[in-house]
C-alpha positions as CSV (number, residue, x, y, z in Angstrom):
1,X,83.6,116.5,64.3
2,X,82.0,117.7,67.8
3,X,79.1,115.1,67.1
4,X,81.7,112.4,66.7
5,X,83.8,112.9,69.6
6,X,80.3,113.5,71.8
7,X,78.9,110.4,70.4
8,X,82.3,108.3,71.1
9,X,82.7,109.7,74.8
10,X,78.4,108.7,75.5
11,X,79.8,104.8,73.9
12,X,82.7,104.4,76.2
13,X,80.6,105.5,78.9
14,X,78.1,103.3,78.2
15,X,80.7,100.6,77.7
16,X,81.8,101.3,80.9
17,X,78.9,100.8,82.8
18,X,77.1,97.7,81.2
19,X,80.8,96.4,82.2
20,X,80.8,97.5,85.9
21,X,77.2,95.7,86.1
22,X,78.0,92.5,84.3
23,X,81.3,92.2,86.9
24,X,79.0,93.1,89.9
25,X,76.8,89.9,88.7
26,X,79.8,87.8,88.1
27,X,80.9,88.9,91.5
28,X,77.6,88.3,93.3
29,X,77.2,85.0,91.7
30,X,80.7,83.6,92.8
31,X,80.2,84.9,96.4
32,X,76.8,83.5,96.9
33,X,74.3,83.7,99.5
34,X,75.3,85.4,102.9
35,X,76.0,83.1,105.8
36,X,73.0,83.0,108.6
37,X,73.5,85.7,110.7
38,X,73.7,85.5,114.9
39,X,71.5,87.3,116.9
40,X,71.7,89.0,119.7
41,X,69.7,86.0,122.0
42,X,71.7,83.3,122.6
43,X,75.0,82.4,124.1
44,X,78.5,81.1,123.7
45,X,79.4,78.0,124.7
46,X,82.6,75.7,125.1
47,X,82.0,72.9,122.9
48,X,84.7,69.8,122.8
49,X,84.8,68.5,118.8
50,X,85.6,64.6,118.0
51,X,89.3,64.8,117.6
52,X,89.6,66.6,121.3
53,X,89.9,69.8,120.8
54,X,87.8,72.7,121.9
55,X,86.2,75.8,120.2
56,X,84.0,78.5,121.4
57,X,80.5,78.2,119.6
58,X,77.5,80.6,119.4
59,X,74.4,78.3,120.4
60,X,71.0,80.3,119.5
61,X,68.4,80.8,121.9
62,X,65.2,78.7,120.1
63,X,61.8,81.0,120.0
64,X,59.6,80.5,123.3
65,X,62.1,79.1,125.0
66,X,63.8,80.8,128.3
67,X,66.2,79.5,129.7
68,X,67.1,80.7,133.5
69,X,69.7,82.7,132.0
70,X,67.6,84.3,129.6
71,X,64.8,84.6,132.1
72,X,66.5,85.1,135.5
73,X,63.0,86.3,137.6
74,X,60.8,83.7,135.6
75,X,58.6,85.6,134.3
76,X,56.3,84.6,131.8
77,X,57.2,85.8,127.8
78,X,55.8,88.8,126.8
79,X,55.2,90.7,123.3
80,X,56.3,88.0,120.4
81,X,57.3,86.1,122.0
82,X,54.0,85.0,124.0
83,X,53.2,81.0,124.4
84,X,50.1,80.0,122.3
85,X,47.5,78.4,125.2
């Protein structure tokens, strides 16, 4: 009798799990990939949309380029982010 109830506790655990992972998946799948996230270099900026309205929108800073406002003493890049002569 202990072997039975043992046996049947280690199934419904089992059960349990393969079901937690097979709703995880399910989950994951319906969510799908993770939108592009904002860095930290960049800026946000008033944008007017077609219909004449307005919206605040985070404009990235591209790679190798500086901007007075990202490079205020103009100094040349450094590190990564070095121009290729």
């Amino acid at each position: 009798m202990t072997n039975f109830l043992i046996g049947t506790a280690f199934a419904v655990l089992l059960t349990l799990a393969i079901a937690t992972v097979v709703t995880g998946v399910i989950t994951a799948l319906k969510v799908g990939p993770p939108p592009p996230s904002i860095t930290r270099h960049g800026r946000w900026e008033l944008r007017q949309l077609p219909d004449g309205t307005t919206e605040y929108t985070w404009i990235a800073r591209q790679a190798g380029h500086f901007s007075p406002e990202t490079n205020p003493d103009n100094r040349k890049p450094h590190g990564r982010h070095r121009v290729a002569r």
